[in-house]
C-alpha positions as CSV (number, residue, x, y, z in Angstrom):
1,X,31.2,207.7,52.7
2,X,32.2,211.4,52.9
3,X,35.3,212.7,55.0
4,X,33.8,213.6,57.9
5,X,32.1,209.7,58.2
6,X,36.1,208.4,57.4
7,X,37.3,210.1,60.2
8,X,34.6,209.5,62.9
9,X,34.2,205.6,61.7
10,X,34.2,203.1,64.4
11,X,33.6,200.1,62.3
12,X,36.6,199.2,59.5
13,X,34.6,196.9,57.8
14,X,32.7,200.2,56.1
15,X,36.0,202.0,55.7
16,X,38.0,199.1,54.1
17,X,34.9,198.9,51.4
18,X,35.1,202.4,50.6
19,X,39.2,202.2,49.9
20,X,38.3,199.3,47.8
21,X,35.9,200.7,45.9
22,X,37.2,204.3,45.3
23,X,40.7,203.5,44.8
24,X,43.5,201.1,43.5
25,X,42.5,198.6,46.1
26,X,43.6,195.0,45.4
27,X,44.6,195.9,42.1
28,X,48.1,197.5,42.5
29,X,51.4,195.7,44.5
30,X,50.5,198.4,47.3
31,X,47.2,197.8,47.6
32,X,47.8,194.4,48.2
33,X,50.5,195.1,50.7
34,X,48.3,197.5,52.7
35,X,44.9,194.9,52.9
36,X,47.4,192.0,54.5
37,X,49.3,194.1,57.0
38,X,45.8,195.5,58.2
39,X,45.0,191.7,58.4
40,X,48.1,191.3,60.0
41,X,48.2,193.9,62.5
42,X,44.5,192.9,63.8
43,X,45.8,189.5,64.5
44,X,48.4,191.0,66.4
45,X,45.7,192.9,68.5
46,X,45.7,190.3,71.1
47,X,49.5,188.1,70.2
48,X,49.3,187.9,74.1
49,X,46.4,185.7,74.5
50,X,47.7,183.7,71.1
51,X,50.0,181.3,72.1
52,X,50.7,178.9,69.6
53,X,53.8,179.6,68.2
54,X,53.2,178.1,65.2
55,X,50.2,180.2,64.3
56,X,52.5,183.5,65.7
57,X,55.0,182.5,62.9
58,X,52.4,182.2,60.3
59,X,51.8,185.9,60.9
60,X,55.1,187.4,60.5
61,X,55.6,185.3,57.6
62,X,52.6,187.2,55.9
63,X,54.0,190.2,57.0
64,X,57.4,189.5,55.7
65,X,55.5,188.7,52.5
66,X,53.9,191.5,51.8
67,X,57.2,193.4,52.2
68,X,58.7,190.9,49.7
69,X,61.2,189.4,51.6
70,X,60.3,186.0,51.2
71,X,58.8,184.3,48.3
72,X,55.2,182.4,48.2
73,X,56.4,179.0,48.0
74,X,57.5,179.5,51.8
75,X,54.3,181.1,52.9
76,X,52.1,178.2,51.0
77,X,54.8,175.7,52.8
78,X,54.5,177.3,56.3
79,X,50.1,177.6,56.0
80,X,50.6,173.5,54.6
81,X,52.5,172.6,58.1
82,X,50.3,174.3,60.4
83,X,47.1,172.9,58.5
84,X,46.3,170.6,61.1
85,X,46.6,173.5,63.8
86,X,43.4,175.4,62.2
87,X,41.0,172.4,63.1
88,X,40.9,173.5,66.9
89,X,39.4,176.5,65.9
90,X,35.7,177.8,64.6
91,X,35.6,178.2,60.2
92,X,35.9,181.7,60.4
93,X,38.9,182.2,62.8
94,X,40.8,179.5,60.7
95,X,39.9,181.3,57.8
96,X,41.8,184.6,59.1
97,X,45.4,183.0,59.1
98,X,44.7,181.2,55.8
99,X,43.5,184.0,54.0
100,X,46.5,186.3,55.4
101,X,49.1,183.4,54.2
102,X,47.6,182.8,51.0
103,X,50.1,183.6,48.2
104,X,47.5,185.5,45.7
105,X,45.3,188.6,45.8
106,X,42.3,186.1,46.9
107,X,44.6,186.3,50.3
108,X,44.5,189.9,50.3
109,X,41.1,190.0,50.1
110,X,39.4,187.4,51.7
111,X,41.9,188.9,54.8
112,X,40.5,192.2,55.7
113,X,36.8,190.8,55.5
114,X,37.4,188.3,58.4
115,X,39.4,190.4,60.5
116,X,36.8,193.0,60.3
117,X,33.9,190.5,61.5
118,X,33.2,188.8,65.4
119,X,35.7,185.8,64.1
120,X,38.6,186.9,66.3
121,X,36.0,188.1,69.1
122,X,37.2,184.6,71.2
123,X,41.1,186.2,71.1
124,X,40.2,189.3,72.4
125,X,38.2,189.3,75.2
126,X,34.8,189.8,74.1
127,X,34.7,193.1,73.6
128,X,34.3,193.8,69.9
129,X,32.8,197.5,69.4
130,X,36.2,198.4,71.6
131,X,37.9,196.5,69.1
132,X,36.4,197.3,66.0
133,X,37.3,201.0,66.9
134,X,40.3,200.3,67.3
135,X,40.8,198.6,64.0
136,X,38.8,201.9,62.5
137,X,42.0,203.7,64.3
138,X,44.3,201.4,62.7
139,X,42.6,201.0,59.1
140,X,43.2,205.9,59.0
141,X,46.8,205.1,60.0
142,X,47.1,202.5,56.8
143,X,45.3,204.3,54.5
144,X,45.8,207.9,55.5
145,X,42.5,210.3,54.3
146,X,41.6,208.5,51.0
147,X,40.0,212.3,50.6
148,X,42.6,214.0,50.5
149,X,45.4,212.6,49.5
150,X,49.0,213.8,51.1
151,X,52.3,214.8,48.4
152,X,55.8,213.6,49.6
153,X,58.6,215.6,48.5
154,X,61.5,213.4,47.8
155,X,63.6,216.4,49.7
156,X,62.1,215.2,53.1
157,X,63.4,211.7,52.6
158,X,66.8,212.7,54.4
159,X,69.1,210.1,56.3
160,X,68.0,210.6,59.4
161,X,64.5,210.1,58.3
162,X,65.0,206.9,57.1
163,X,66.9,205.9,59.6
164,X,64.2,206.4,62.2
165,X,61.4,205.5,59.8
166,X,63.2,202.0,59.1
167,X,63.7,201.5,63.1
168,X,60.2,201.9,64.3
169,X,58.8,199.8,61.5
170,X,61.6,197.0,62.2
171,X,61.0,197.0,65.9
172,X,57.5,197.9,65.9
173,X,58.3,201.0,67.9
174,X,55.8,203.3,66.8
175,X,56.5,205.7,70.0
176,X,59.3,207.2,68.2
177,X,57.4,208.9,65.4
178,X,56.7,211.9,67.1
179,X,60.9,212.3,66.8
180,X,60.2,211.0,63.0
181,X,57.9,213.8,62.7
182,X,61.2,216.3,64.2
183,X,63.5,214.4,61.2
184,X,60.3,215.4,59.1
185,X,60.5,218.9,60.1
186,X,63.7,219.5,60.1
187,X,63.7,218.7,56.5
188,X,61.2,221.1,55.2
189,X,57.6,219.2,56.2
190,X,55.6,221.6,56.8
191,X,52.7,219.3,56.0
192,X,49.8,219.2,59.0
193,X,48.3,215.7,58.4
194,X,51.9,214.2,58.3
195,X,52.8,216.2,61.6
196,X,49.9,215.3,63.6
197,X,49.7,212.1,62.6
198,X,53.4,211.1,64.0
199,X,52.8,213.4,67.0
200,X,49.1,212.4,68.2
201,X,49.8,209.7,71.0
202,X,45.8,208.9,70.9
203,X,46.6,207.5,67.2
204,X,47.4,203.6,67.1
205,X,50.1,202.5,64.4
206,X,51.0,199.4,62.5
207,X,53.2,198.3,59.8
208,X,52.0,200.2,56.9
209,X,51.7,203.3,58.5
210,X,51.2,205.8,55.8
211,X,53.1,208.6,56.6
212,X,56.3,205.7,57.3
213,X,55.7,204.3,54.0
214,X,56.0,207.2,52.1
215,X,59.6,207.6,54.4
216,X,60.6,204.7,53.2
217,X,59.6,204.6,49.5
218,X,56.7,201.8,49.7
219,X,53.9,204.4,48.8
């Protein structure tokens, strides 16, 4: 895959290979971190039309996981009580929360391969090319440009930059990183990809957001 393919992809599955591949992948903390909150966030695609609460709490306990705010033994004892819950649904989508829960790098893994395939097509309307670019959208925010690679200077960590780089990823309120990018700025970023990347409102975010994890020390 060359840059130009990276940033016209429309199908994750391709893009998620090549970060594998080519860099630390599942073999660094990060790594790990970055495959399960990609999971995550394409579970959270369609939360609406999810409704078992259960299965919704499964989710942000991976997430709060790969943060490490909770330890696997909860994660394993949350996936063990909702067990029962995966039988209503085909192998594969079952196989999407259970990989994102699992407690090991098998989890990490096994977690961006089904999300990237039709498993979750049933949850999201049946419309998976709009939804696979979408995760392609998703997988550049992550990852950044595995390409070219982006230096943070510790100087542009300031207060106010943490401040709002810690409230968006809390509250999920990615609409504020265009003022992130200001805090940025103000600080001595002078750094185009970082810039445009908080400021482009045609750019969908998640948790692990690459310019917010380098705010917030997790890159």
């Amino acid at each position: 895959m060359t840059e130009a393919e990276w940033g016209a992809a429309t199908n994750p599955y391709h893009m998620l290979l090549h970060v594998r591949r080519t860099g630390p992948g599942l073999r660094s903390p990060a790594g790990r971190r970055k495959f399960r909150l990609f999971g995550c966030a394409s579970v959270r695609r369609p939360w609406d039309a999810l409704s078992d609460e259960k299965l919704r709490t499964l989710i942000e306990l991976a997430e709060q996981f790969a943060d490490g705010a909770i330890e696997a033994h909860r994660l394993t004892q949350a996936r063990a009580e909702s067990r029962t819950r995966f039988n209503h649904f085909p192998r594969e989508l079952w196989s999407v929360f259970y990989s994102l829960t699992a407690d090991v790098t098998w989890g990490a893994a096994r977690a961006w391969q089904y999300t990237c395939k039709p498993a979750l097509t049933p949850l999201r309307g049946n419309k998976p090319a709009a939804e696979k670019a979408h995760l392609a959208h998703i997988t550049r925010c992550i990852f950044g440009n595995p390409f070219r690679p982006v230096p943070f200077a510790p100087s542009w960590r300031t207060s106010d930059a943490i401040a709002l780089a810690r409230g968006a990823y809390a509250d999920r309120a990615f609409d504020r990183l265009p003022i992130l990018a200001d805090a940025l700025q103000d600080a001595g970023c002078n750094d185009e990809d970082i810039l445009n990347h908080c400021r482009d409102t045609k750019t969908s975010h998640a948790r692990g957001c690459w310019v917010v994890d380098h705010v917030l020390g997790f890159s």
